[in-house]
N, C-alpha and C positions, 0 to 999 in steps of 0.2 A: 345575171352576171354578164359584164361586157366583157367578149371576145378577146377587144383592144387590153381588155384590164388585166386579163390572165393570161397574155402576151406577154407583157410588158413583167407581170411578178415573175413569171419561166423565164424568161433572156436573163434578170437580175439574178435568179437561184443557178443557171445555168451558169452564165457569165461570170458572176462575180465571186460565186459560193462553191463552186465547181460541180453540180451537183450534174447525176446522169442525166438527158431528157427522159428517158423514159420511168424514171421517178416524178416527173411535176408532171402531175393531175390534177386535175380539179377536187376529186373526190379523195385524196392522200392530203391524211391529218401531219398537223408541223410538226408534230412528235415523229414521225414516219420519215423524217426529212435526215435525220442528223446533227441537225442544230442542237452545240452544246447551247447554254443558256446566253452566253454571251452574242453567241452567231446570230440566233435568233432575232436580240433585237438589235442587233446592227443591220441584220434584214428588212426589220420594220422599217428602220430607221431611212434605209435606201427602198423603200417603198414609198415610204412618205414624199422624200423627196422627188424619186419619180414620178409623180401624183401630184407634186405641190398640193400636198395637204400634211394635214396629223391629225391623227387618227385617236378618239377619246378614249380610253382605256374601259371606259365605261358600257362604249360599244363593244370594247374587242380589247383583253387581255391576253397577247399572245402567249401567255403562260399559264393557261386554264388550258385543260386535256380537252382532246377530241376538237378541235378547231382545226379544218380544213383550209384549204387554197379557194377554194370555191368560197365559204363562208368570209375569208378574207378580202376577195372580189367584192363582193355584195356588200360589204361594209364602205370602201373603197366607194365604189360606184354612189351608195345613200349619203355617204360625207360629199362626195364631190358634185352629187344631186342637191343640198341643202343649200340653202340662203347663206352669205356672208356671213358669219359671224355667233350660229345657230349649232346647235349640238342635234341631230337626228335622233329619235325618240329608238328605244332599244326592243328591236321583237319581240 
């Protein structure tokens, strides 16, 4: 997980979701966040863009239980590690 990547999703959940810092962890799953369902992927959705990417649902359904900030990093980082155009193969 890059640093820069779990920087960047804390200032968003921080900044824009008003969320406590000392709630965004690496290891604190999105259900642990507050996020009604709507928030959530509005988060995604200002993740993505902060990212310039999106994210394939196939990797990462922010609406499956027990998915972390950390697990959302690492997803983050294997999309924006992939070739133009290519979908990252799923753990």
């Amino acid at each position: 997980m890059s640093s820069m990547t779990f920087d960047d999703i804390a200032r968003i959940l921080v900044t824009d979701f008003h969320l406590e810092p000392a709630l965004v962890r690496p290891e604190a799953a999105l259900a642990e966040l507050d996020l009604d369902s709507l928030a959530l992927m509005e988060f995604v959705f200002a993740v993505e863009d902060a990212c310039h990417l999106r994210i394939p649902e196939e990797l990462l359904d922010p609406r499956e239980a027990g998915i972390t900030l950390q697990r959302l990093c690492e997803v983050i980082d294997q999309v924006a590690a992939a070739p133009a155009g290519t979908v990252p193969a799923h753990p």
